[in-house]
LOPALO-65189 format. One record per residue: residue number from 1; x, y, z of N, C-alpha, C, CB in turn. Coordinates in steps of 0.2 Angstrom, whole numbers, plus 5000, padded with zeros to 4 digits. Glycine has a CB too. Example, Ala and Ser with C-alpha at 12.3 -4.5 7.8 and 13.67 -1.06 7.14 Angstrom:
BEGIN
1,5066,4972,5039,5062,4978,5039,5066,4984,5039,5057,4978,5045
2,5064,4989,5035,5068,4995,5036,5064,5000,5039,5070,4997,5029
% end
This chain:
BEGIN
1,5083,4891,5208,5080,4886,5204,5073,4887,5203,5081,4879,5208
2,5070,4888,5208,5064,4891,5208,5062,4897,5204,5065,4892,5213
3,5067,4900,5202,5062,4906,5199,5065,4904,5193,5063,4914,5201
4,5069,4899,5190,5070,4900,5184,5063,4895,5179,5078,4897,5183
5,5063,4890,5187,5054,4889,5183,5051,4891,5181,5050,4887,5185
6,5050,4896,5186,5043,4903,5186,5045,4907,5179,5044,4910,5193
7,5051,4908,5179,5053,4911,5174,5050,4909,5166,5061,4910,5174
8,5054,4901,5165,5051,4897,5159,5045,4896,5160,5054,4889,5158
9,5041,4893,5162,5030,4895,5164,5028,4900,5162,5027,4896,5171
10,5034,4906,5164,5030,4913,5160,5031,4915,5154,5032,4918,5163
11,5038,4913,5152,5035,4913,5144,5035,4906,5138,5040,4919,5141
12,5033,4901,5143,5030,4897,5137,5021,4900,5140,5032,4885,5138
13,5018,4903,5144,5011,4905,5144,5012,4908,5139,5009,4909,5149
14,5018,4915,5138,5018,4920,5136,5015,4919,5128,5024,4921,5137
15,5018,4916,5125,5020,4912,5121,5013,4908,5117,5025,4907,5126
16,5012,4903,5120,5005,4900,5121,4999,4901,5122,5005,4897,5124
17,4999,4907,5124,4990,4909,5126,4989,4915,5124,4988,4908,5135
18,4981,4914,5118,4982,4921,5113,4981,4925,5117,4978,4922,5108
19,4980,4932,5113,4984,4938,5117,4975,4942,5119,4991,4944,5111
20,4970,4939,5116,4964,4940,5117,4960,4946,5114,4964,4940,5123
21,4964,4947,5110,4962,4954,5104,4957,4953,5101,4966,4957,5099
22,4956,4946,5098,4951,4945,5093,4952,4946,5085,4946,4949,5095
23,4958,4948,5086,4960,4952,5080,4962,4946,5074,4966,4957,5082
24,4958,4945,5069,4960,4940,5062,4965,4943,5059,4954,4941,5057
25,4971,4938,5058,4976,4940,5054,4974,4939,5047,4983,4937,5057
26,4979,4943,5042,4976,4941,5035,4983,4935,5033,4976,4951,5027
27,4982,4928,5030,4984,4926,5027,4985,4925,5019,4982,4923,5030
28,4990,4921,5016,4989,4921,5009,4990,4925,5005,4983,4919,5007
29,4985,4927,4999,4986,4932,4996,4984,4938,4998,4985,4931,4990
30,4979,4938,5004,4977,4943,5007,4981,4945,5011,4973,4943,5008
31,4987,4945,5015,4994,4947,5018,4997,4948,5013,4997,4942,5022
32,5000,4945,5007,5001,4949,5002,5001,4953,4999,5001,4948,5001
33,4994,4957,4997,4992,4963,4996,4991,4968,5000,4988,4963,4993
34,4990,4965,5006,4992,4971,5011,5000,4973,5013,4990,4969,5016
35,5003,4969,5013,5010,4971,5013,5012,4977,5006,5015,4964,5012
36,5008,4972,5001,5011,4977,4994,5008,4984,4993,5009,4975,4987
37,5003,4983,4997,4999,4992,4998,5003,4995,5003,4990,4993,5002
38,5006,4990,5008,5007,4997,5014,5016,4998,5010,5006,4993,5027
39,5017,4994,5006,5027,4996,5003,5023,5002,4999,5033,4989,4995
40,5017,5001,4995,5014,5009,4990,5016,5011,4995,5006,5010,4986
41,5011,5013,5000,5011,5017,5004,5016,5020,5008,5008,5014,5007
42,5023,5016,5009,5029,5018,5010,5030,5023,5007,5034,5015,5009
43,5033,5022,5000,5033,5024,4994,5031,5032,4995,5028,5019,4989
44,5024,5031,4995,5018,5038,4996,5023,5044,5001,5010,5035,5001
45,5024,5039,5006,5028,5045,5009,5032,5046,5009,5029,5046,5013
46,5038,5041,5008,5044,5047,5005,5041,5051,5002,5049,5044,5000
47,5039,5049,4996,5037,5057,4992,5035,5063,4995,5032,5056,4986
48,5031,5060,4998,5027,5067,5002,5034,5071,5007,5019,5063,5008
49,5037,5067,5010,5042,5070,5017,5049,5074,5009,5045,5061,5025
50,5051,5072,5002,5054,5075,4998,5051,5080,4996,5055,5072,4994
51,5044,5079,4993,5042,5084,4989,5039,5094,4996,5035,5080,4984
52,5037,5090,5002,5036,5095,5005,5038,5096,5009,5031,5097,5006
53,5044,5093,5013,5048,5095,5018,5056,5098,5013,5050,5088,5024
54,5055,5099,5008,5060,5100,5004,5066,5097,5008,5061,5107,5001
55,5069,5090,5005,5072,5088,5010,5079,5088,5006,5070,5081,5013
56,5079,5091,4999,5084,5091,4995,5085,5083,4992,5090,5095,4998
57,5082,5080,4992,5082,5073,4990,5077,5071,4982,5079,5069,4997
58,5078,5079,4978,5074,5076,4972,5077,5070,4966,5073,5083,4969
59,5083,5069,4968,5083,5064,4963,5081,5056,4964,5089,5064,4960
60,5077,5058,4970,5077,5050,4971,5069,5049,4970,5080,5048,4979
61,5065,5053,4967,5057,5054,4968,5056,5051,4964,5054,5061,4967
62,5060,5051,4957,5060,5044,4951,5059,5037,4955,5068,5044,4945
63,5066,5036,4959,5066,5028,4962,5059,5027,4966,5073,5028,4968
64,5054,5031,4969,5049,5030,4971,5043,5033,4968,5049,5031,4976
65,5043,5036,4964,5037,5036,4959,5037,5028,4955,5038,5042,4953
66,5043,5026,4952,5044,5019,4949,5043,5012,4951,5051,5018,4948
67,5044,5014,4958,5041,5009,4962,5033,5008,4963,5043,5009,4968
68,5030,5014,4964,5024,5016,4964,5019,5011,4958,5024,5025,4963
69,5022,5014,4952,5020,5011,4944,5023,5005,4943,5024,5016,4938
70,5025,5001,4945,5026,4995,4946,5022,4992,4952,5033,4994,4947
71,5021,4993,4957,5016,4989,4961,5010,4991,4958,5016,4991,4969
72,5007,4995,4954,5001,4997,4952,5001,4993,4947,5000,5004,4949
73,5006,4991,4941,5005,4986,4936,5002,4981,4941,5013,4983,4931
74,5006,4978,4945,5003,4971,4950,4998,4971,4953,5007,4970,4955
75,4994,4976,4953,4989,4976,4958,4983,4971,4955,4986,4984,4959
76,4981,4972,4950,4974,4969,4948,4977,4959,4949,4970,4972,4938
77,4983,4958,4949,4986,4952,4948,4984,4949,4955,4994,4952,4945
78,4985,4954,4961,4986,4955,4968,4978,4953,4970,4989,4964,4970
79,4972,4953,4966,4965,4950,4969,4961,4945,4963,4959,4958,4970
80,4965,4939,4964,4962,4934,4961,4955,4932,4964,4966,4928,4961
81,4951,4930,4961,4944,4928,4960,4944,4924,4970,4943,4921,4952
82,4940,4923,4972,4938,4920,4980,4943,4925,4983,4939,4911,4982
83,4947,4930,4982,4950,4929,4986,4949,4938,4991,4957,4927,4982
84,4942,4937,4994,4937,4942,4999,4939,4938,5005,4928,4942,4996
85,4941,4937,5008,4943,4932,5014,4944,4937,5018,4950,4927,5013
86,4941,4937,5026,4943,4942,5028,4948,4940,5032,4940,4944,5031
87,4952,4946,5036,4951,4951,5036,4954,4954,5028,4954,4953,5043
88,4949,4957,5023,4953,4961,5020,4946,4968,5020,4955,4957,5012
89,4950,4974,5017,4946,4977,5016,4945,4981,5009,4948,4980,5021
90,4946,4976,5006,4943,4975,4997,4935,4974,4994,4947,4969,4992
91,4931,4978,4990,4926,4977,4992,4925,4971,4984,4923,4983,4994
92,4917,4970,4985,4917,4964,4980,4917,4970,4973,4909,4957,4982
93,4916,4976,4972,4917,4979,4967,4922,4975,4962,4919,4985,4970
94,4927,4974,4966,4934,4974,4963,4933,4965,4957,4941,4973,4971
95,4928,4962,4960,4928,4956,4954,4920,4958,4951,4930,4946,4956
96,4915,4962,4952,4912,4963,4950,4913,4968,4945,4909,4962,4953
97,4918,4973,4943,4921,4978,4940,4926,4976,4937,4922,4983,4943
98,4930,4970,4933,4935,4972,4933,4938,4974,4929,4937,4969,4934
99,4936,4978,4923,4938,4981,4919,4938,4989,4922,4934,4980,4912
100,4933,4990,4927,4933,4996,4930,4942,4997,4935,4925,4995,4935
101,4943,4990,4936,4946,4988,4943,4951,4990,4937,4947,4980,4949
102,4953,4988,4934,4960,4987,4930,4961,4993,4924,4960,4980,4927
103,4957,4997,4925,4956,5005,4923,4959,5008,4930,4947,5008,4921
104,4957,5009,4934,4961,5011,4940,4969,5011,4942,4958,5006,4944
105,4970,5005,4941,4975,5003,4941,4981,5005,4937,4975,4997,4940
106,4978,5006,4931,4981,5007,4926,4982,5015,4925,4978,5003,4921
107,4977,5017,4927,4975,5024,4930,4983,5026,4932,4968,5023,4938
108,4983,5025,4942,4986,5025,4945,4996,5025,4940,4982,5020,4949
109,4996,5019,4939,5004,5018,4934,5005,5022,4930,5005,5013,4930
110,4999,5025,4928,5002,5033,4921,5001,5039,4926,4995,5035,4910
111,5001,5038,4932,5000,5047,4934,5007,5044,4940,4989,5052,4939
112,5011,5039,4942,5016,5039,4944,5020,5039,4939,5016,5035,4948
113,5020,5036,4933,5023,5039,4928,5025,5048,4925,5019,5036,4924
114,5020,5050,4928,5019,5057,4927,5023,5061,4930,5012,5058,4929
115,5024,5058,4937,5027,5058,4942,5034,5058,4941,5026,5055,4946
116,5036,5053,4937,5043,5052,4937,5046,5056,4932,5045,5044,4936
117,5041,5056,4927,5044,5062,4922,5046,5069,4925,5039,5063,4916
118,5040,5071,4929,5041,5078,4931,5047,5078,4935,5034,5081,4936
119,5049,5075,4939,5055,5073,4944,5060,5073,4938,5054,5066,4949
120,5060,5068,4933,5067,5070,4929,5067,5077,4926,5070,5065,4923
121,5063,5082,4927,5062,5088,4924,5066,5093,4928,5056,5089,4923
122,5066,5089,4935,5068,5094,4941,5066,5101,4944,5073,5095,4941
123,5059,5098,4942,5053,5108,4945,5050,5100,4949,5043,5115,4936
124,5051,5105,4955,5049,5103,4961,5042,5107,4962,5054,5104,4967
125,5039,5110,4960,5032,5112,4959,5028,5107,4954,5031,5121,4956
126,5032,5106,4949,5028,5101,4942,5027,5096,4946,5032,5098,4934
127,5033,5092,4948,5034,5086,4954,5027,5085,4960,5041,5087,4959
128,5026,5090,4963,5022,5089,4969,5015,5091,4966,5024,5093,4976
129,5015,5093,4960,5007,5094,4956,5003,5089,4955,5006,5097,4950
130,5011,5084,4952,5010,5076,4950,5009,5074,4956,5017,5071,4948
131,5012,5072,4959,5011,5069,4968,5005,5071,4968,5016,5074,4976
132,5002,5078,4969,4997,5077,4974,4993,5074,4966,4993,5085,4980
133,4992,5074,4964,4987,5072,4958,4984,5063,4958,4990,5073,4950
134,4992,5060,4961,4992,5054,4960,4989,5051,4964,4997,5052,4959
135,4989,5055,4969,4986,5053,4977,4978,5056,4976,4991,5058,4984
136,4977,5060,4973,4971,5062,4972,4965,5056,4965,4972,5072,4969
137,4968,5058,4961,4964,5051,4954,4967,5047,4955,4966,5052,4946
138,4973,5044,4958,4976,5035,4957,4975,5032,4961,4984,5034,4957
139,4978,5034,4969,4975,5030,4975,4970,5031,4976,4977,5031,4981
140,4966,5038,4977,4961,5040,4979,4953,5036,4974,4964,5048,4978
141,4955,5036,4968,4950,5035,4964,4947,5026,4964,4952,5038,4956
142,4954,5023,4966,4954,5018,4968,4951,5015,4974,4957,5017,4967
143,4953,5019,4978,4950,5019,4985,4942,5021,4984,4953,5025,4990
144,4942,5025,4981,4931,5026,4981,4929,5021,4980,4926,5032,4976
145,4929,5020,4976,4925,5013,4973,4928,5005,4973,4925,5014,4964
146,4933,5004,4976,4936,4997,4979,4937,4995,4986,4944,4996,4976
147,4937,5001,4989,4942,4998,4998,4937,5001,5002,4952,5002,5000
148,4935,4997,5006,4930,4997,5012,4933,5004,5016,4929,4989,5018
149,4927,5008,5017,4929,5013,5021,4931,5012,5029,4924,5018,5020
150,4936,5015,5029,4938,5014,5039,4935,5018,5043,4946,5017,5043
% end
């Protein structure tokens, strides 16, 4: 009887009392666009563990290039106006640029486009030229000029 008390106490503590990290969770649409970066980001790596572990999985590079070019259409939709809230790590660039921001973006969806084509072509050299390009001008270019450095 006794230790089932001890038991319950310990995890309504558990439970109840923060964990003391400090750590700000992102709420809203900022939890939202982090989720949708870190699916891009999924995304990213399939491709990468297809295109250079040759995992013989080239027809599926389209199904995640497409996805890639579809979360990119969404992105500029992804940072409405006030919405710098922390924790994020978007810089204010992004509504002071937004024709810059949404050149990016847009950037980004025609070189995973690019991607998908080379993939229905089935040269796994064209494919990973795409890949790394997209990662180099689409995420990459975006990243310089929008997302706080880690």
């Amino acid at each position: 009887m006794k230790f089932r008390t001890l038991a319950l106490a310990a995890v309504v503590f558990a439970i109840t009392v923060p964990t003391g990290s400090g750590a700000q969770e992102a709420t809203g649409i900022v939890a939202y666009r982090e989720t949708a970066m870190k699916a891009l980001g999924a995304h990213s790596g399939a491709l990468k563990s297809i295109l250079t572990d040759q995992t013989q999985l080239m027809d599926q590079v389209g199904i995640h290039a497409r996805a890639i070019a579809d979360i990119a259409a969404a992105i500029p939709a992804m940072f409405p106006e006030d919405s710098l809230d922390p924790p994020t790590e978007a810089l204010p660039s992004i509504w002071e640029d937004p024709d810059g921001f949404q050149a990016a973006s847009d950037r980004l969806a025609k070189l995973a486009g690019d991607l998908d084509a080379a993939a229905g072509s089935g040269d796994a050299q064209a494919s990973l030229a795409a890949f790394a390009a997209m990662g180099k001008d689409g995420c990459g270019g975006c990243h310089a000029d929008y997302r706080k450095k880690n």
